[in-house]
C-alpha positions as CSV (number, residue, x, y, z in Angstrom):
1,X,0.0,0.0,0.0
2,X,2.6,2.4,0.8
3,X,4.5,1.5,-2.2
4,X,1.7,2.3,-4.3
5,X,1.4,5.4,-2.6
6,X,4.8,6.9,-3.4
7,X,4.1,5.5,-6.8
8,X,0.6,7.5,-7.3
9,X,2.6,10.5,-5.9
10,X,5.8,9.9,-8.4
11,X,3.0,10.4,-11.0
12,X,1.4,13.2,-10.4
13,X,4.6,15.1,-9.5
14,X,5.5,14.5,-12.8
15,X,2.3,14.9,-14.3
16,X,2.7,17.9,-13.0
17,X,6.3,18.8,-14.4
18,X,5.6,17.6,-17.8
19,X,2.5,19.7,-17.6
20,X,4.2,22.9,-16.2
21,X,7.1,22.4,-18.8
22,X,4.7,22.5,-21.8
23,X,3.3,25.7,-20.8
24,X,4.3,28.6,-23.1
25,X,7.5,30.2,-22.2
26,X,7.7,28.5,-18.6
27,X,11.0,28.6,-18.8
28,X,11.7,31.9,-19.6
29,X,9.2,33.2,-16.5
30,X,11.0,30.6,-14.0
31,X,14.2,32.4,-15.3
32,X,12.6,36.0,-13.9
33,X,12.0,34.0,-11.0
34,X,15.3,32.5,-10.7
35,X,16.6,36.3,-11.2
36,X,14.7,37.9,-8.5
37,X,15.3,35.3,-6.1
38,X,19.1,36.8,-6.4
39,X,18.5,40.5,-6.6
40,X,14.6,41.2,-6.4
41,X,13.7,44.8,-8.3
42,X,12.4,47.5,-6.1
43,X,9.0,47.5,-5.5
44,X,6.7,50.6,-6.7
45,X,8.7,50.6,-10.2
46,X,7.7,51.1,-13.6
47,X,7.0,47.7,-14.8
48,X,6.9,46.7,-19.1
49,X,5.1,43.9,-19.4
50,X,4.6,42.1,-23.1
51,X,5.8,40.4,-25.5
52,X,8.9,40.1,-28.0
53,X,8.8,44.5,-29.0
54,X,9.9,45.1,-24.8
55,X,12.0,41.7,-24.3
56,X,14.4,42.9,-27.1
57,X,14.6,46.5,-25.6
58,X,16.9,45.2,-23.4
59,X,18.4,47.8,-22.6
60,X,15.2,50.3,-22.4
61,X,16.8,51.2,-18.6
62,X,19.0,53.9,-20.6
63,X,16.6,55.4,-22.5
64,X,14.9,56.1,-19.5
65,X,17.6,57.6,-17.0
66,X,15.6,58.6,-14.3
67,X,12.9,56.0,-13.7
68,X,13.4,52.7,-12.5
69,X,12.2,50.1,-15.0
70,X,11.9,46.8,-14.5
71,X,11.1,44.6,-18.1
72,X,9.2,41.6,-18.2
73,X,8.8,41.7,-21.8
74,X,8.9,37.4,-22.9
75,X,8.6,35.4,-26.1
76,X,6.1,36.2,-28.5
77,X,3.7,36.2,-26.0
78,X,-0.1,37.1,-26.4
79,X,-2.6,38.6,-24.0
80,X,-3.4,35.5,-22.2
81,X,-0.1,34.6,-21.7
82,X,0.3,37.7,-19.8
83,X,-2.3,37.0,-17.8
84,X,-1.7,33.7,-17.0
85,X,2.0,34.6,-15.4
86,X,0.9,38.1,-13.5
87,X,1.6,36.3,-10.3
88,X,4.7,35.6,-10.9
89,X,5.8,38.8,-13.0
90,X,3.4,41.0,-11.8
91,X,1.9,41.7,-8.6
92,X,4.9,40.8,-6.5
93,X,6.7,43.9,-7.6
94,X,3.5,46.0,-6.6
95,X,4.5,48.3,-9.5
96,X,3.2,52.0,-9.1
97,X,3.0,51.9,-13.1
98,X,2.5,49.1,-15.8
99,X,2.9,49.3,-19.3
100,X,1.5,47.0,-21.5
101,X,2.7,45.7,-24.9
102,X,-0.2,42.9,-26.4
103,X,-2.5,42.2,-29.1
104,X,0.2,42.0,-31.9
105,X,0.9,38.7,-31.6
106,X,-2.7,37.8,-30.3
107,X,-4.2,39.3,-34.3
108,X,-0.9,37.2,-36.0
109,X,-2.0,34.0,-34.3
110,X,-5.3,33.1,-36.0
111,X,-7.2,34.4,-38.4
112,X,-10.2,33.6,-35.9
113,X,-8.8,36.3,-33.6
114,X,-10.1,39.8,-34.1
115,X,-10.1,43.3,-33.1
116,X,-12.9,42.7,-31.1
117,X,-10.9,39.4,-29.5
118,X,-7.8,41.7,-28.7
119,X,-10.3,44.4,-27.0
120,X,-11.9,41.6,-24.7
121,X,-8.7,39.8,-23.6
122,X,-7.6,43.6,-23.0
123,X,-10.2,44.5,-20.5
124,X,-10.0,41.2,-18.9
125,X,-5.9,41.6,-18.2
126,X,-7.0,45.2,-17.2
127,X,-9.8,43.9,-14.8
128,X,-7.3,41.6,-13.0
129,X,-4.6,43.9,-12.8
130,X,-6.7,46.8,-11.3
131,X,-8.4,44.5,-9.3
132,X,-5.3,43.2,-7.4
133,X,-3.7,46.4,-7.4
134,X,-5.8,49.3,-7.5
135,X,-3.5,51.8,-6.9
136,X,-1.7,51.0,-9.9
137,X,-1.5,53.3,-13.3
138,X,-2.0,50.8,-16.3
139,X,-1.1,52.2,-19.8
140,X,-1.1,50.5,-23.3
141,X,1.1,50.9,-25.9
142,X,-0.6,50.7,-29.2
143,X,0.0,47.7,-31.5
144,X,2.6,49.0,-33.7
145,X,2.7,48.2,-37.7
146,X,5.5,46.0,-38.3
147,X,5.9,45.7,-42.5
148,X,5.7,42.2,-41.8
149,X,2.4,42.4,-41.2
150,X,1.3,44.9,-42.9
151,X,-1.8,42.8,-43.7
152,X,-3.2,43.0,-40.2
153,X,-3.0,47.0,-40.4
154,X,-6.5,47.1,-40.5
155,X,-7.4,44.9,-37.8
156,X,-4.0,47.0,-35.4
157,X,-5.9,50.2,-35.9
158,X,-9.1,48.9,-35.1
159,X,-7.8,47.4,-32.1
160,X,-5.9,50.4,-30.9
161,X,-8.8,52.2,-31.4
162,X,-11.0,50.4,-29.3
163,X,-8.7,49.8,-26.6
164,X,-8.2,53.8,-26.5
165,X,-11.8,54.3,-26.2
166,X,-12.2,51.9,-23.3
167,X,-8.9,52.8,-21.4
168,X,-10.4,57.0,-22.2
169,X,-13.6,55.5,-19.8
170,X,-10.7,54.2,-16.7
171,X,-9.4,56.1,-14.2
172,X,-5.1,56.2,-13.9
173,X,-5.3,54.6,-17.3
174,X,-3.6,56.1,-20.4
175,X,-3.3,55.1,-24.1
176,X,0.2,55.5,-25.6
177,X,0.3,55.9,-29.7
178,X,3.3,54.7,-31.1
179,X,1.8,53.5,-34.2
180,X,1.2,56.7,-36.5
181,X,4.4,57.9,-35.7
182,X,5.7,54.9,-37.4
183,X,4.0,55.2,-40.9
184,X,5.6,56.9,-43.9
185,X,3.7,59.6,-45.3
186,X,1.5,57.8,-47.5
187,X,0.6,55.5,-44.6
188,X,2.9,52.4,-45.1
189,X,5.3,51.5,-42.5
190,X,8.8,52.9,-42.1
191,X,10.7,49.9,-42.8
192,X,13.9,52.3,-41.8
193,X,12.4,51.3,-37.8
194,X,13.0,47.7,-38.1
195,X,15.6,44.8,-38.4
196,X,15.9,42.2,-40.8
197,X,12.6,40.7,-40.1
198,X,10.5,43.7,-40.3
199,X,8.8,42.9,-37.1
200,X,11.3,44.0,-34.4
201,X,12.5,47.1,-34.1
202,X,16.0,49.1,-34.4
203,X,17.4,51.7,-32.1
204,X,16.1,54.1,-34.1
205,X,12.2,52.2,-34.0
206,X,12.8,52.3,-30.1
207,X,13.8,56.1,-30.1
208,X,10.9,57.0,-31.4
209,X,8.9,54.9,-28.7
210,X,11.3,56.2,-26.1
211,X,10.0,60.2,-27.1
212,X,6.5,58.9,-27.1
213,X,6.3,56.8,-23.9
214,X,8.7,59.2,-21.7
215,X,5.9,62.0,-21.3
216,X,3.7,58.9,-20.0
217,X,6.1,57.8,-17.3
218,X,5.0,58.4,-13.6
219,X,7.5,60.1,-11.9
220,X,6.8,59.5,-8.3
């Protein structure tokens, strides 16, 4: 009997590993984790949350001398991914500010998502983080048009718009446009902002966020 026992709980323990290793980017959260168990960030920061556009701005600290930052950008993450790890790279920073990069990779994934599927995971992420910390400012920075998927333009804008309205309705919420800024004048995108694979961005494509998000930044 006891045998069996250890056996049953053999299983589930790794039932439960095999389960928590095929969760999208697990590893790269237990990584955060693994980081701020050696040097935790200050609490009451400026957290970016999102998806591949803030993990590659690795060194965004610099453009923004001043604040303290802390960047939990990962994968290519979507807007459910993001609220599936706020636990762990969220609320125990109790951030005075979050910024949130999503819905690009949530329109790329499936032609079944729309703007209207972006806008509802939106307000659900938004829900959970004001209800857990109130106190917090939540912004969102627009879906920006990568020329690699220039064919979802229509569906970004519609998005952005959307979410603008809705987040015009919150209190200590703010919508940040980066997305017209990066357009050429005929309404294309400036491939000059992006690296080889015209979806992530060059210095120069983060400068021009840099401009737009600074004036956005809480400074106490």
């Amino acid at each position: 009997m006891i045998n069996k026992l250890k056996l049953l709980v053999v299983f589930l323990f790794l039932v439960g590993f095999v389960k928590a290793q095929n969760t999208p980017f697990y590893s790269e959260i237990q990584q955060f984790k693994k980081e701020d168990s050696i040097h935790f960030p200050p609490k009451h920061a400026i957290l970016f949350l999102g998806s591949s556009s803030f993990r590659k701005w690795q060194d965004v600290q610099k453009y923004f001398p001043g604040y303290t930052i802390i960047n939990r950008g990962f994968g290519g993450s979507t807007i459910p991914d993001a609220m599936r790890y706020l636990n762990e790279i969220v609320y125990p920073y109790e951030p005075k500010q979050v910024l949130i990069y999503e819905g690009d990779n949530d329109l790329a994934s499936s032609d079944m998502i729309t703007a209207d599927s972006v806008l509802n995971r939106f307000e659900k992420l938004f829900s959970l983080i004001r209800k857990h910390l109130p106190n917090t400012s939540i912004a969102f920075v627009s879906i920006k048009p990568s020329p690699s998927r220039e064919k979802l333009m229509p569906e970004m804008q519609e998005a952005n718009s959307m979410i603008k309205d809705f987040l015009s309705h919150q209190k200590n919420a703010a919508f940040i446009d980066v997305y017209h800024a990066m357009l050429n004048k005929d309404g294309t995108p400036d491939k000059s902002l992006f690296i080889a694979d015209e979806l992530h961005m060059n210095d120069q494509g983060y400068h021009i966020w840099q401009r737009i998000i600074q004036p956005y930044l809480l400074k106490k």
